[in-house]
C-alpha positions as a printed Julia matrix, in Angstrom:
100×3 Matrix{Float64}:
  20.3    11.63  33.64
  17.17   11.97  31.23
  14.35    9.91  32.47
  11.84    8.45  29.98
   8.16    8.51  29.93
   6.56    4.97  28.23
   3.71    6.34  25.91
   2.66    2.94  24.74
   3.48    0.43  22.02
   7.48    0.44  23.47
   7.68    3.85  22.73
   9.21    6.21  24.73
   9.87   10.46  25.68
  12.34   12.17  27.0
  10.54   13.6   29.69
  12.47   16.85  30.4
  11.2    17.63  27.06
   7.83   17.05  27.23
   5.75   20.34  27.7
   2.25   19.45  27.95
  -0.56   16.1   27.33
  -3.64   17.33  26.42
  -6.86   15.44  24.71
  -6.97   15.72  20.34
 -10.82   16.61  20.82
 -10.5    20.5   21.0
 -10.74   22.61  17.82
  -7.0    24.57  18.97
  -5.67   21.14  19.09
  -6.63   19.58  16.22
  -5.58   22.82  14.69
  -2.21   22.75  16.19
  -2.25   19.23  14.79
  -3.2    19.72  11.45
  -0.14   22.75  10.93
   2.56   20.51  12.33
   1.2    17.56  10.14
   1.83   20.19   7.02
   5.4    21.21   8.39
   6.39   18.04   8.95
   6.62   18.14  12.96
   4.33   15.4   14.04
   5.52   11.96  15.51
   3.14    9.22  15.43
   3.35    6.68  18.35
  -0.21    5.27  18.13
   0.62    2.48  15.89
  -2.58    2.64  13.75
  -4.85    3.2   16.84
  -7.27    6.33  17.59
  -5.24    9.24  19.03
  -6.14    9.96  22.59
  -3.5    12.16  23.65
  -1.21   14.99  21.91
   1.8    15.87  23.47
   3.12   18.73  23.18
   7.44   18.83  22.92
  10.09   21.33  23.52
  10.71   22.62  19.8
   7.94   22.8   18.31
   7.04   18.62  18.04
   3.86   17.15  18.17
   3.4    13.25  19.47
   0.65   11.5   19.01
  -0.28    8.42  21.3
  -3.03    5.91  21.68
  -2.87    6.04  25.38
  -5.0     8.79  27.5
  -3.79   11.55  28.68
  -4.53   11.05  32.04
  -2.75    7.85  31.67
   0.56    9.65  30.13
   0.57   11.95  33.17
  -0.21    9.34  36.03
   3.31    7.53  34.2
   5.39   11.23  34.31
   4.64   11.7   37.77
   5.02    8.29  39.26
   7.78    5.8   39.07
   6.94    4.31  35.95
   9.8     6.18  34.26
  12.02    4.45  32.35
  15.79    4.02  32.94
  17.9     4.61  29.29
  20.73    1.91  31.36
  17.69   -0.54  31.98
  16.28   -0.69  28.82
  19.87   -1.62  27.44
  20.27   -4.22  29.58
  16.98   -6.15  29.24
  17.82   -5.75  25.25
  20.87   -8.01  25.87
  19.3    -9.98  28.38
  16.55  -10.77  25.93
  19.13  -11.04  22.33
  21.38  -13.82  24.65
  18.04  -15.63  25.31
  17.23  -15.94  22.11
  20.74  -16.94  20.93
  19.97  -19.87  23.34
């Protein structure tokens, strides 16, 4: 089963497709940026923030997030993955409580 990385804001990657987090301050980034902003390939998590991270997707996709990228990696590598089944569940739990 896919496990998902939180990048902030309640948004969330499939990390078996995530390819690399790097920092938006380098010229090749902001490059790589700037051409999948053109073709359309760019998903923007940051929710009006400053971009601290790009991450780099299988396919060609760009994400932006307002979280750093050392902060993005600490979350792939540690337990702070995010369980699809969970996340269902504390949906419900949380539409029944406010049906209450």
């Amino acid at each position: 089963m896919a496990k998902l990385v939180n990048i902030g804001f309640g948004n969330v990657v499939n990390s078996e497709k995530l390819l690399a987090v790097v920092s938006p301050d380098a010229a090749p980034i902001k490059r790589l940026v700037t051409k999948a902003k053109e073709e359309g390939m760019v998903i923007d998590a940051t929710q009006g923030r400053r971009t601290k991270a790009v991450v780099v997707l299988e396919g060609g996709r760009i994400l932006l997030s307002a979280l750093q990228p050392e902060t993005i990696s600490r979350r792939f590598n540690s337990d702070y993955l995010v369980n699809p089944d969970s996340m269902v569940r504390d949906e419900k739990e949380e539409s029944e409580a406010d049906d209450e």
